[in-house]
N, C-alpha and C positions, 0 to 999 in steps of 0.2 A: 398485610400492610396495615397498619393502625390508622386510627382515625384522625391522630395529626399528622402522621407521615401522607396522608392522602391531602391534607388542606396543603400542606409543602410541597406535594406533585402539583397540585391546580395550580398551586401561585407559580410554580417554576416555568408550567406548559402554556398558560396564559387560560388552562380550563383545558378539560379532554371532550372529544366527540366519543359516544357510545359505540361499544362497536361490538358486533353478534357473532356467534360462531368463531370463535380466534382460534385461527389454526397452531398458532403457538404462544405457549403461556408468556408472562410478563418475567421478566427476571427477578433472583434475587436482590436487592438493593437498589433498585432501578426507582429515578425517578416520575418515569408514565407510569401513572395508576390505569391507562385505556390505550389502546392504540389510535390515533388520530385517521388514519386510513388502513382497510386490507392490507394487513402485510403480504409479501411475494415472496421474504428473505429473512433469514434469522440470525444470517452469519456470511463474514464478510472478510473476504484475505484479498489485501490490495500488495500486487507486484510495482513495486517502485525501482526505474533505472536511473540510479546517480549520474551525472556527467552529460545529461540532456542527448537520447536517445535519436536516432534522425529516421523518421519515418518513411523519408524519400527513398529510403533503400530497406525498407520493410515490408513494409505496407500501403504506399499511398503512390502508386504506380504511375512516373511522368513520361508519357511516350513522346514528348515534346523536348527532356532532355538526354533523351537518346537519338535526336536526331540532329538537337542542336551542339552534341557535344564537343567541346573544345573553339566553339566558337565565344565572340567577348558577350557576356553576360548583357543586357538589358530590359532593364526592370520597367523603362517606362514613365519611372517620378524617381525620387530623389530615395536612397535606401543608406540607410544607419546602418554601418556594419559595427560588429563589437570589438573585433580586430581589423586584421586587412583581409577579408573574404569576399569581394568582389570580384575576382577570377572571373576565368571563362566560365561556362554553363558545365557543370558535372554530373554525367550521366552514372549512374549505378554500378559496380564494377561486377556486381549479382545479376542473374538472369529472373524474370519472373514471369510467372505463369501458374493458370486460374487454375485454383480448387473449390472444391464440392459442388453440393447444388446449385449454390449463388452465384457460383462461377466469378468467385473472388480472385484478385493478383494478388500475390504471394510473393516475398525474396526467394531464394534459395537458403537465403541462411537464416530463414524463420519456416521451413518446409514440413517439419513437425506440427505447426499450429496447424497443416492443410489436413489433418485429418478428424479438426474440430472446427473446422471455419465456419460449420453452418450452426454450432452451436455461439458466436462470438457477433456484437454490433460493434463495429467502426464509426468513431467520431475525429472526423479528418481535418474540421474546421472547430479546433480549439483555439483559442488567442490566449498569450501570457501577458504580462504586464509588464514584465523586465528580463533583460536580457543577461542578468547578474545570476550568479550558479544558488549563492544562501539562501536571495531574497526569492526567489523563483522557485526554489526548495518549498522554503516556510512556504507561499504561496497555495503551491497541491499540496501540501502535509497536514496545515492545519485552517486553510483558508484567507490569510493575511502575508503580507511583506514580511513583517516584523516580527520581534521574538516576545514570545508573553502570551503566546495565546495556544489554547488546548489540540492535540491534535484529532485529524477526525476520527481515530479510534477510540479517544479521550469523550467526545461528545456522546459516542455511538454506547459505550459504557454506561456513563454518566445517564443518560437517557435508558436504557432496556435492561442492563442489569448483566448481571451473571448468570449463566445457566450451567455452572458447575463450580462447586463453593473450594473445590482440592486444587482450582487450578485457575489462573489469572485472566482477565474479563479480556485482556488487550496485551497480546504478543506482540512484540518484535522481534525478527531474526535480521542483524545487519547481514552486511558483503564481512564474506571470512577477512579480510583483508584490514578491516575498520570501517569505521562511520563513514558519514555519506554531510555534504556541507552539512551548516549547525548542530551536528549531533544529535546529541538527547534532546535539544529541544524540538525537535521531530515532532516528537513522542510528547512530549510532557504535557503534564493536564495542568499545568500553569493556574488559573483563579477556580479551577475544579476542584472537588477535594482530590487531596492525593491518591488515595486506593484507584484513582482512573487513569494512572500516566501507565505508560507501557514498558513491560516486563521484556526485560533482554534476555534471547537464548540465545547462544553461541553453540548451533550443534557439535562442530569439531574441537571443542577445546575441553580438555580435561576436567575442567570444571562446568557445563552449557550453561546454567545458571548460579551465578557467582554466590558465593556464602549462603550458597543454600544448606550446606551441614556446617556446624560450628567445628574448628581444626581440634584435631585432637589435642590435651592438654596433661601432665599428672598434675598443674594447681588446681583444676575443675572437679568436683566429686559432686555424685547424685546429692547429697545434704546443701553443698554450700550453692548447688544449682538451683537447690527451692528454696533456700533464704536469699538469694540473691532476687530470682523473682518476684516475691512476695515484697523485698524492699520496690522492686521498682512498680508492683502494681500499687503499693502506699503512695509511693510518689508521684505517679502516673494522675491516681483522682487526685490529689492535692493543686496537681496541673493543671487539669483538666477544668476543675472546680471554681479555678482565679482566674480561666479563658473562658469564659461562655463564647461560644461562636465559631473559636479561631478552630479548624479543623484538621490541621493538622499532628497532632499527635494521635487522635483519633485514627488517621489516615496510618500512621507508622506505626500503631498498634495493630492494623487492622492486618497492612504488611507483615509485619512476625506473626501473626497469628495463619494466614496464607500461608507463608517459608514452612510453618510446622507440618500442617497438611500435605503441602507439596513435596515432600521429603520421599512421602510414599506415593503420590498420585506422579509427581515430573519424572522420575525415571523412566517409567514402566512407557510412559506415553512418547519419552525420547529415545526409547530403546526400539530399531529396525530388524533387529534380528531375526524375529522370527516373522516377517513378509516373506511369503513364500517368492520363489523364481521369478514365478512371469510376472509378480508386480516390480519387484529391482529394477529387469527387461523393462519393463517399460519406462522407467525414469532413469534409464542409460547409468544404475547404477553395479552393471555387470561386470564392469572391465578390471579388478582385479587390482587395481594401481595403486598404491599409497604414498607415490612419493611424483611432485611434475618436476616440468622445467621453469626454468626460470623465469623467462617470458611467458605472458601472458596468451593459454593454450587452452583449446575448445575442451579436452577430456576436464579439465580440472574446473573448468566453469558449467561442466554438464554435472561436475560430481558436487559441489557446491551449493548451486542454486536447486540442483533437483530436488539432493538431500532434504533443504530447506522444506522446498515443496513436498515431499514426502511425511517431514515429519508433520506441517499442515497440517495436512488430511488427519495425521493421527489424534492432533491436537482439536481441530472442528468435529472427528466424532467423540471426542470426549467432553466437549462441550463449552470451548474456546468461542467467544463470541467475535473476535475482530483479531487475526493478522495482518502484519505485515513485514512483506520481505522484501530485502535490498538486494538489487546488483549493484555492485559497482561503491568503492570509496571516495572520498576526499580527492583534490587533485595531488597527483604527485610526478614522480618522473623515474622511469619511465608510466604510461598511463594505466590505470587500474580501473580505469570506468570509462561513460560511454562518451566524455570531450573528445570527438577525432578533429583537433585541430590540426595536425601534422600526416594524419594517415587513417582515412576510413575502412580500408580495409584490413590492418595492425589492427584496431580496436575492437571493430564494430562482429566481424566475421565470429570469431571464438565467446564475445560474451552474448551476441544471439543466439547461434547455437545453443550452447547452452543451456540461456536463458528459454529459448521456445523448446526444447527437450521439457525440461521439469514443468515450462506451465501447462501447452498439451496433456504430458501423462498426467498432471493435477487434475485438468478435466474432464479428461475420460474415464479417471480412477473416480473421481467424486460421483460423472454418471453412471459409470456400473454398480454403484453404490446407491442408487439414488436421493444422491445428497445434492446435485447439481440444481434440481430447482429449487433449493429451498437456501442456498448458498448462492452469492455473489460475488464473484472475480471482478477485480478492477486492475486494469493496466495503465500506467502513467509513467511522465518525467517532469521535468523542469519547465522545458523549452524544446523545441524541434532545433534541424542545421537547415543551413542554407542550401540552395539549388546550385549556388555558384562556387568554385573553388576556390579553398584557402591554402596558398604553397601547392599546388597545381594537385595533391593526391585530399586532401584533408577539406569539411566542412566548416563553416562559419556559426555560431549562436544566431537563431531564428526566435524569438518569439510572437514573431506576427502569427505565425499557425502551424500546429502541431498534432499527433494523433493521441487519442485515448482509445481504450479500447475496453468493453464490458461483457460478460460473461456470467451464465446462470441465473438466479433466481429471480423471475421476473422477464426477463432480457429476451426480444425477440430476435433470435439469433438469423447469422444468415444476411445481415445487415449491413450498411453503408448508409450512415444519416450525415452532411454535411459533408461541402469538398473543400479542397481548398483549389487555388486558381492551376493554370495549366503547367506552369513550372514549381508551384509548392511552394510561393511565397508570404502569401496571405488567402483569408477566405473564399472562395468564387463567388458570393452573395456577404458582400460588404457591411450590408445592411443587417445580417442576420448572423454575427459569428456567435461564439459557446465558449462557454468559459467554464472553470474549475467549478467555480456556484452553482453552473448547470449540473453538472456532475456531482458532487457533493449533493447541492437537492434532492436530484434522482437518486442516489443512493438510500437519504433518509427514507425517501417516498419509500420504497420496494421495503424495507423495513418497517414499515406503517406510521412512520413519521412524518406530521407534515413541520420542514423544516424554520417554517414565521414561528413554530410556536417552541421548538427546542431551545431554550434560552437561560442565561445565568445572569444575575446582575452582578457587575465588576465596575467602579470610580462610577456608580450613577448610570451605568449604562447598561440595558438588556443585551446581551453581546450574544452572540448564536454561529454556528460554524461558516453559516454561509453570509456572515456581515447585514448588509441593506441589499443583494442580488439573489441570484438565483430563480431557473425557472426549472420545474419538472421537463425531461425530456421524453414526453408520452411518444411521441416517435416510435423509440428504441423501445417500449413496454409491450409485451406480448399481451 
């Protein structure tokens, strides 16, 4: 880093703390010239569930609405439903029962996560802000309501860098199906430069990463392809030269110059081929099938989302610094993500499954690898459902408390920090709930960020992932 890219770090971080021993280097292009704390983690794939995931039948175990079930719902004070979701009290249609050491409760249809539970901390008392599917999106994606602002792989980039120049700082693999509310703006690194917004793979589609080879052509010939460049590298500085500042052409040069590299590094890393047997076996991608049904079915959401998860791993040992993968799209009809407003067990049953299939073998693949502590899983959604029925089988949008879930680098597994009340409607300690920012925080923190000081100015403002909140959650840190 030179000696004014270093004065451009200090002004960006607000000033770096020294730091000895760094167990992992600083990235390519990254704006920390230091790490502000001991890193834990260097690399980071958040599993995001579209359609606001209901932890009451996952993970956040109410023996109170298994006993109240089918009785009329009372909350005790006045409850804002989003639709008509004040039913009677709806008890789990899943059985559950503790795994590992910690003697965790478990769904059945998250029974694959029981043979990594003691490596996984539980945060049961989240609060959202809205009970809206975009805004509550943008919310976990990139720390704000609203669209305009970077997401936090866009930050985590934009901060540490690259640690592989053939292949993109910040992955996304959506739900094969499509996007997920707001789309791209998920992803987008919005007042960042552009080389930090997030790179779309599409494992199953003919093309994973779109115009990554130029179509074949007979008007193109090797001659008129380096006068064609050469006009636009004349034109490019002439751009460049009457913009001081503006960073995005820099950014779309920086882009084609990535696609070229990648041409030879992204195949190799999206090709599964040669994982031997028992790694397939483990991420359920054995079964042989290439064609489902119609409706929404566990085989094609294990083969899916595993996938996803499998190529991860290939992409973090090659030195991907932040995925992220989608379950679940957009609403539609019939439902393709995790809204069960009509029927929790139609939804929820096949895209958990699934969904705990690939992240499990994600974790046990990365520990037998020993890549799990130096890597961080993050689990989220939107918003939680309600305790009480909506149309007697389906839940209701909760945002008063919902679960996140974190794993590896760092992360004192084995955990349970924060509940929420006896029927899952808000936090058990009113006083004390956790929000996105806490999370978000915590994650810079294990990365050796401390998050007051990641920061970009945008309209006069130091804008940073986690806004004016957030607290480390030492808790959860081993």
């Amino acid at each position: 880093m030179s000696a004014g890219d270093t004065l451009l770090a200090d002004a960006a971080w607000g000033g770096t703390t020294s730091a000895t021993d760094k167990p992992f280097p600083i990235g390519i292009g990254a704006k920390l010239d230091q790490y502000h704390v001991q890193p834990r983690a260097k690399r980071v794939v958040q599993l995001f569930m579209a359609g606001a995931a209901s932890p009451l039948d996952m993970f956040d175990y109410k023996p109170f609405l298994e006993k109240h079930h089918g009785e009329e719902s009372d909350f005790g004070e006045h409850v804002e439903a989003f639709q008509d979701g004040l039913g009677p009290w709806l008890k789990s249609p899943w059985k559950f029962q503790p795994y590992g050491q910690c003697g965790k409760q478990l769904s059945e249809i998250v029974a694959p996560l029981g043979n990594c539970v003691d490596d996984i901390a539980f945060l049961h008392s989240i609060v959202g802000k809205t009970g809206v599917h975009s805004q509550a999106t943008y919310l976990q994606a990139t720390g704000f309501q609203l669209p305009g602002f970077p997401g936090a792989g866009s930050w985590v980039s934009y901060g540490l860098g690259s640690m592989n120049e053939n292949l993109p700082t910040f992955v996304v693999m959506p739900d094969h199906r499509g996007f997920a509310s707001n789309g791209t703006k998920n992803w987008s690194s919005a007042f960042l430069p552009g080389n930090h917004q997030g790179t779309i793979i599409q494992p199953i589609d003919s093309e994973p990463i779109r115009d990554l080879f130029p179509r074949e052509t007979p008007f193109v010939t090797a001659d008129s392809e380096r006068a064609t460049l050469a006009l636009a590298q004349q034109l490019n500085s002439q751009h460049a030269a009457q913009r001081p500042g503006d960073s995005r052409l820099a950014a779309r040069i920086h882009s084609y110059e990535l696609a070229a590299r990648m041409q030879l590094a992204a195949p190799e890393a999206l090709d599964v081929s040669d994982e031997p047997a028992h790694i397939l076996k483990l991420y359920g991608l054995d079964h042989g099938k290439t064609s489902f049904p119609s409706e929404i079915n566990t085989v094609e959401e294990t083969e899916y989302f595993s996938r996803k998860c499998l190529i991860a791993r290939r992409l973090l040992e090659r030195g991907v610094r932040f995925i992220q993968i989608w379950s679940g799209c957009d609403n539609a009809h019939p439902r393709r993500n995790w809204d069960s407003h009509e029927d929790i067990r139609r939804d929820h049953e096949p895209l958990a499954l699934g969904m705990s299939r690939g992240a499990a073998a994600l974790i046990q693949d990365l520990k037998q690898r020993g890549m799990l502590e130096d890597t961080l899983i993050l689990w989220t959604t939107e918003f939680g459902r309600m305790p009480s029925s909506q149309g007697q089988t389906g839940r209701d949008h909760n945002p008063y408390v919902f679960t996140n879930w974190l794993a590896g680098g760092g992360i004192k597994g084995g955990t349970t920090f924060g509940e929420s009340d006896e029927w899952g409607y808000k936090p058990l300690d009113r006083n004390n709930p956790h929000y996105v920012y806490d999370v978000h925080a915590t994650m810079l923190h294990l990365l050796g960020i401390d998050h007051h000081k990641l920061t970009a100015r945008h309209n006069g403002i130091d804008r940073r992932l986690t806004d004016v909140h957030g607290r480390v959650l030492h808790d959860i840190i081993s």
